[in-house]
C-alpha positions in Angstrom: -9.6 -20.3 19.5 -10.6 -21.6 16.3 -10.5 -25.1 17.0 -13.6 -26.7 16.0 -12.8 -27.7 12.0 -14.8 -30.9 12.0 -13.8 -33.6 9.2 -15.8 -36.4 10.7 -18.3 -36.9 13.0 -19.4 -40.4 15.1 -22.9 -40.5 16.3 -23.4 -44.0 18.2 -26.8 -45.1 18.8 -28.8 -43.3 21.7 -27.9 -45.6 25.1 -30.9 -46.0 27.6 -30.6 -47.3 30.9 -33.0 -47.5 33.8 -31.4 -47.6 37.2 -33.6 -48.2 40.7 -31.7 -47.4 43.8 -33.4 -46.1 47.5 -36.8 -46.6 46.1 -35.5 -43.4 43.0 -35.6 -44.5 39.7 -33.5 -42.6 37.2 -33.5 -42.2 33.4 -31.0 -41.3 31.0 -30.2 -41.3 27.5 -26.8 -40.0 25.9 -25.9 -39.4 22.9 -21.7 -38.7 22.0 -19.9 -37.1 19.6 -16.5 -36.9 18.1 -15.2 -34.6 16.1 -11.7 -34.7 14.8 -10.2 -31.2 13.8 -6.5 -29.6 13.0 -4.7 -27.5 10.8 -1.5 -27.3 8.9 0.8 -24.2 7.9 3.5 -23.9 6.3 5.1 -20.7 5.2 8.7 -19.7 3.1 10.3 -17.0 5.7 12.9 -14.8 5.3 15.0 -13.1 8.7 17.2 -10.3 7.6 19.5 -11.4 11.2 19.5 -14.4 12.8 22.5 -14.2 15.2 24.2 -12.0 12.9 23.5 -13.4 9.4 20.3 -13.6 7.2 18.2 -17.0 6.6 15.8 -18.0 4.4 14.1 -21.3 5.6 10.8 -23.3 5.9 8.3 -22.4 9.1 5.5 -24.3 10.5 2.7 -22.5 12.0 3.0 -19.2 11.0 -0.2 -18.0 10.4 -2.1 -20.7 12.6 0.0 -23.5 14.4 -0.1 -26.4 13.3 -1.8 -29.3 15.4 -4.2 -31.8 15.1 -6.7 -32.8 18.1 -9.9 -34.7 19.0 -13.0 -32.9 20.9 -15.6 -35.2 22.3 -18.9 -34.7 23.6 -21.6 -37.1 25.3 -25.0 -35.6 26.3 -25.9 -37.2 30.4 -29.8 -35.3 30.4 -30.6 -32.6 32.4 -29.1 -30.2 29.8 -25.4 -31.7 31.0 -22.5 -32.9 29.0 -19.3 -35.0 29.5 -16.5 -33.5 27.3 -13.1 -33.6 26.5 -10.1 -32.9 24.1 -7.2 -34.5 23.3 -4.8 -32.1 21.3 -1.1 -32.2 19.1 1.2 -29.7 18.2 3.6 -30.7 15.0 5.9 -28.9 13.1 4.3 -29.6 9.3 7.6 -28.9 8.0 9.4 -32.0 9.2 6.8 -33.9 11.2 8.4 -33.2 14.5 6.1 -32.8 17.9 6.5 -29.6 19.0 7.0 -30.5 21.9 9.2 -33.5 22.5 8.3 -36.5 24.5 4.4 -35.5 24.5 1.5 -36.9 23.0 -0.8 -34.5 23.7 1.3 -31.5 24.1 -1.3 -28.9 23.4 -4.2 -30.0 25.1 -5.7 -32.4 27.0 -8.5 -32.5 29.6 -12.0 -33.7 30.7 -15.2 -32.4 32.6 -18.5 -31.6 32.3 -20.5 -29.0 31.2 -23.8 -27.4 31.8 -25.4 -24.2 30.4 -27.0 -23.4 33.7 -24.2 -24.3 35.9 -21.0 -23.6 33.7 -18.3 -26.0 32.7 -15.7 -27.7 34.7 -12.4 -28.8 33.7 -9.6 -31.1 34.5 -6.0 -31.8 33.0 -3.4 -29.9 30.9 -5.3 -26.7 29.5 -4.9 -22.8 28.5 -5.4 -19.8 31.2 -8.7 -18.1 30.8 -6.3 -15.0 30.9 -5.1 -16.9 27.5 -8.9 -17.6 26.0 -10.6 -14.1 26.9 -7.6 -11.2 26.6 -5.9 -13.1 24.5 -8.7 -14.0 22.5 -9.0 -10.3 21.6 -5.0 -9.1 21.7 -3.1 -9.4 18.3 -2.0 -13.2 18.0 -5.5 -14.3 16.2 -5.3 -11.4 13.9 -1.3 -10.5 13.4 -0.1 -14.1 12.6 -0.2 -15.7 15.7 3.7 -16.3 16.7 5.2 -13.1 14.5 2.2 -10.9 15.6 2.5 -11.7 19.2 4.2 -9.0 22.0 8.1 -9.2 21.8 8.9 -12.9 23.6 5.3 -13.5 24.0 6.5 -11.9 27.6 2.8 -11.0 28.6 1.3 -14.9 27.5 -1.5 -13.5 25.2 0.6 -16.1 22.4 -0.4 -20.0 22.9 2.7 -20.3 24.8 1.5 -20.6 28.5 0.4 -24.3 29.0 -0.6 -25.3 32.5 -0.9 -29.2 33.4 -2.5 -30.3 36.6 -5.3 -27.8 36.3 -8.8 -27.1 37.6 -10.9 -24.3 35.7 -14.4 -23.9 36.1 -15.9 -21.3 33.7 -19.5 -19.8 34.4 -22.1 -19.3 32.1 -22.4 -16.5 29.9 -24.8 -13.9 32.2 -25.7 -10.1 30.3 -23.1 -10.5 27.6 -20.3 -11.2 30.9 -18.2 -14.4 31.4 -15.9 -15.7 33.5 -13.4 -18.1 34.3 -11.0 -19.5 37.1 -7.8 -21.9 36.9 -5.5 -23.7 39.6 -2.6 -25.8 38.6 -1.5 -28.2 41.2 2.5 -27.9 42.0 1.7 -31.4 43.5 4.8 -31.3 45.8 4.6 -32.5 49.3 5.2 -30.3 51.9 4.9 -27.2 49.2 1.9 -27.6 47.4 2.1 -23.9 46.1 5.7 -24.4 44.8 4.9 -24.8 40.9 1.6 -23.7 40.9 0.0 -22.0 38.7 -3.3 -19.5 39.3 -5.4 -17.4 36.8 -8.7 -15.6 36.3 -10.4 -13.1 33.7 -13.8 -11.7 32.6 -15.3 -11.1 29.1 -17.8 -8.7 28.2 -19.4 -8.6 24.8 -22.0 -6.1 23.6 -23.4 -5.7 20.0 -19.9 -4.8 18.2 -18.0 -4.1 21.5 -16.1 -6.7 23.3 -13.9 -5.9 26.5 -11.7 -8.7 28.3 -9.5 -8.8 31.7 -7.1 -11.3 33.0 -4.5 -12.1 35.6 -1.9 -14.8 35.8 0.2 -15.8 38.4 3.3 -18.5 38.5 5.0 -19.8 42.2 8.5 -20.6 41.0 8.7 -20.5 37.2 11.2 -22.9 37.0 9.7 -25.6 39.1 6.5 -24.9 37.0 8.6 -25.8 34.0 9.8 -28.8 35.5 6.0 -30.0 36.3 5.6 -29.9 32.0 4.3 -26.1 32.4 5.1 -24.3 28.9 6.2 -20.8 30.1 8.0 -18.5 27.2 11.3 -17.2 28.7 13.4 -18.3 26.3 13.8 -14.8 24.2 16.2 -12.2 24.7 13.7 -9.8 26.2 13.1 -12.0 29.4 15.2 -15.0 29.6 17.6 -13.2 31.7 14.8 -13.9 34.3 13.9 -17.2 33.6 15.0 -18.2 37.5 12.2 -16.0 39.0 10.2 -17.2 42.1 7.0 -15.7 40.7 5.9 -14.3 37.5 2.7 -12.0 37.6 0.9 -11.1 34.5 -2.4 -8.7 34.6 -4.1 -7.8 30.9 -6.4 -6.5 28.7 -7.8 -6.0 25.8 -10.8 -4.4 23.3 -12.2 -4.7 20.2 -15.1 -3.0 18.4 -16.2 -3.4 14.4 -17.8 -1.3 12.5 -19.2 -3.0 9.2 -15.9 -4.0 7.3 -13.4 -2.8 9.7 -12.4 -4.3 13.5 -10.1 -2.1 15.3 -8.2 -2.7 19.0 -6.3 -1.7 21.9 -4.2 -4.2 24.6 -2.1 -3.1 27.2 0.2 -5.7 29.3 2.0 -5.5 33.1 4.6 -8.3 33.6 6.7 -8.5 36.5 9.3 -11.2 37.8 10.2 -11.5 41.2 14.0 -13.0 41.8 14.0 -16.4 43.6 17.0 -18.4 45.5 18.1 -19.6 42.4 18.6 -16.1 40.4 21.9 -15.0 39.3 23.4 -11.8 41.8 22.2 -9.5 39.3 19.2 -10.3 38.8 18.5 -8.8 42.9 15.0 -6.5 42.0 11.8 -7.2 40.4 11.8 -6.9 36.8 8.5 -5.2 35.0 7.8 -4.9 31.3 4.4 -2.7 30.2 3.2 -3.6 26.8 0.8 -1.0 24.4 -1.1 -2.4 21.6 -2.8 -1.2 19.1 -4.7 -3.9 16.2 -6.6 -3.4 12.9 -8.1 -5.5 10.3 -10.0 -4.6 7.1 -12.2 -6.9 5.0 -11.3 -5.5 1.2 -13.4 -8.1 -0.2 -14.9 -11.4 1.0 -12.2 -13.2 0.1 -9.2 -10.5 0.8 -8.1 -9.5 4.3 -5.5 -7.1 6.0 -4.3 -6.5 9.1 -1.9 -4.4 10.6 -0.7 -3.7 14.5 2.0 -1.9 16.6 3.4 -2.4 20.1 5.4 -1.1 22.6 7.2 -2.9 24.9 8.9 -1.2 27.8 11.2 -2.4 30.6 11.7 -0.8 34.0 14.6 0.4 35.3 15.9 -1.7 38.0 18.7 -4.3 38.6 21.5 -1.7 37.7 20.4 -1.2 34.2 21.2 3.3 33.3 18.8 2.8 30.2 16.0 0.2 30.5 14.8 -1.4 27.7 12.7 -0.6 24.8 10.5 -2.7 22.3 8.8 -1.2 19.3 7.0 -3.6 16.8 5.4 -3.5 13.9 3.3 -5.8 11.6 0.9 -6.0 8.9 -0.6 -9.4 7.4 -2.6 -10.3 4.0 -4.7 -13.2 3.9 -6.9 -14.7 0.7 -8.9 -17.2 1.3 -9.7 -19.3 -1.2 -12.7 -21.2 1.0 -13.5 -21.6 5.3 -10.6 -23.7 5.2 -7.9 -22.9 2.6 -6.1 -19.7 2.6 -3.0 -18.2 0.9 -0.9 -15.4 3.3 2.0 -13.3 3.5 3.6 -11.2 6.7 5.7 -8.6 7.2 7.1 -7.2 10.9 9.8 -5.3 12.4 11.0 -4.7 15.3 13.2 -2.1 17.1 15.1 -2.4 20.6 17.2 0.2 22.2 18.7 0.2 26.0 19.5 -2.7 27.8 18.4 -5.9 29.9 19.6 -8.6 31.7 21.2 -12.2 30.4 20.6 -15.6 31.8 23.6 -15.0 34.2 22.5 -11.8 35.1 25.2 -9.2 33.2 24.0 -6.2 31.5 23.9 -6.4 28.0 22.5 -4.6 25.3 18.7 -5.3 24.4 18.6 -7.0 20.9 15.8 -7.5 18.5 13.7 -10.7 18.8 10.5 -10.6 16.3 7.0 -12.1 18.2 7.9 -14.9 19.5 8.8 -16.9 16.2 12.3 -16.2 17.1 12.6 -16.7 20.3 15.8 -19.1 19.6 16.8 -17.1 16.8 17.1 -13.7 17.8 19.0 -10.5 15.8 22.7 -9.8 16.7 21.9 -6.7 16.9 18.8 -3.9 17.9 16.8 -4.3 14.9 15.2 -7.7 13.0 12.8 -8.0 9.8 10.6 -11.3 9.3 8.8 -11.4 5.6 6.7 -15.1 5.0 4.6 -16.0 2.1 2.5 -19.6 3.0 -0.3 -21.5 3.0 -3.1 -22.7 5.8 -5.5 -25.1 6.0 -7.9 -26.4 8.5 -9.7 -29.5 8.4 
């Protein structure tokens, strides 16, 4: 995640104190740190069917979401560290949260840190599913939102938010790292109901990287409920929105060679139906995902990138011809410093056969770009998406 843009930093004056207790006497000094950090995007897009007509219209985020945050540091000795981060989502184009009624809607957690020991967190916080495969899937190179798989349905997108979570991530050991995550359901009497698990490894080697990750969700909607961000809202999945579990395994590669960074991802989602799921909706659902990423540096300044997927839904739940996802996209970035940079995006998608709706009918699968139109989806099986805007970090 690039989330480190620093545009200030406070360095108060080193703090010794000496304390005695059962004949040990201890030292420390710490030193802190606060770095405040964002970005804001805002494009001109253009959707050639948004529920049966074009639009032209301002988007926030596009390229890189827009958010602000604070990240905070204080060194306790003993190579250890305090940490934490407070961070905002905000549509730039009106000012809005993006996400109503939260301060912090992104981010926000504290722990501590060690390089020998790992780091340990606390609060609302990404999977590590999320940081590793994710990391190294499409959304960081295709234009975050319009890049990512159709619905963000396999969470490699910044969509998946999960409060009232533990993670402890280890080390970095022979190019490997790990990481685990609980979120609480925090319910008495059904402590799992709500809760939220996920692991994944990372391997990096010279030009080669490698990730793996896992999520699982104990009653999606009661998840929700707890202030867990879960995409299934779009077209593609929303028709199981009432499932009693969601189970997500990933992952993803990358190698570069000189000028030239090339990728594969590949996604299993499946939903299990819960008490609360429409009649139709009787089976487990399961969507596999194939990607395939590209980016080119033409100059220092001049970047493109380019990816397909295919998203593909199983047969089950009555549906004669399950349905089918393909997506393409291509992005050009110039960058006119580290922080400012001009863009434009193009992606289409295609969708044939059919799914399920939020009551659990049959209905025909429609075309839903990335998950940038998740509430705006075609009328119909196919959808262009065309934006031209500007990021910048600070």
């Amino acid at each position: 995640m690039k989330t480190t843009r620093a545009m200030f930093t406070i360095k108060p004056v080193c703090a010794c104190v000496a304390l005695l207790s059962a004949g040990l006497s201890m030292h420390a000094s710490a030193q802190s740190t606060v770095t405040l950090y964002g970005t804001v995007d805002n494009a001109i897009a253009y959707s050639s069917n948004q529920g049966g007509h074009s639009n032209v219209y301002m988007n926030s985020g596009a390229l890189a979401a827009s958010k602000f945050g604070l990240y905070g540091t204080e060194d306790l000795g003993g190579g250890t560290q305090a940490l934490f981060r407070l961070e905002n989502g905000f549509a730039a184009d009106t000012g809005a949260q993006s996400k109503a009624n939260f301060i912090f809607n992104r981010q926000a957690y504290v722990g501590l840190t060690n390089k020998t020991y790992g780091q340990i967190t606390m609060g609302r916080q990404y999977t590590p599913y999320f940081q590793y495969v994710g990391a190294l899937g499409p959304t960081n190179v295709l234009t975050g939102a319009v890049g990512a798989h159709p619905g963000d349905v396999d969470a490699m997108d910044t969509t998946l938010r999960v409060p009232n979570s533990i993670m402890y991530t280890t080390p970095t050991l022979g190019g490997f790292q790990a990481g685990l995550q609980y979120g609480m359901g925090e319910q008495a009497g059904s402590m799992s109901n709500g809760s939220a698990f996920s692991a994944a490894l990372r391997y990096d080697y010279q030009a080669f990287a490698w990730s793996a990750g896992y999520i699982r969700l104990k009653n999606v909607p009661t998840f929700q409920s707890n202030s867990g961000d879960f995409a299934n809202n779009a077209p593609i999945n929303k028709g199981y929105a009432t499932a009693d579990s969601a189970q997500i395994i990933g992952t993803a590669a990358r190698y570069t060679i000189g000028n030239l960074m090339m990728g594969l991802n590949y996604s299993n989602v499946q939903y299990k139906p819960g008490a609360t799921s429409p009649a139709g909706f009787a089976q487990t659902a399961s969507f596999n995902t194939f990607g395939a990423i590209a980016t080119y540096a033409l100059t220092p300044a001049l970047t493109v990138a380019a990816g397909y997927s295919y998203t593909a839904e199983n047969k089950r739940n009555g549906v004669d011809k399950a349905a089918r996802y393909h997506q393409f996209t291509m992005e050009q970035v110039y960058s006119f410093s580290k922080r400012t940079a001009l863009y434009a995006i193009e992606a289409y998608q295609k969708a044939s056969g059919q799914t399920l709706s939020a009551t659990g009918s049959i209905v025909n699968a429609v075309a839903s770009v990335g998950d940038s139109q998740n509430g705006t989806p075609s009328s119909g099986p196919s959808q262009f998406v065309g934006m031209v805007g500007i990021r910048h970090f600070f």
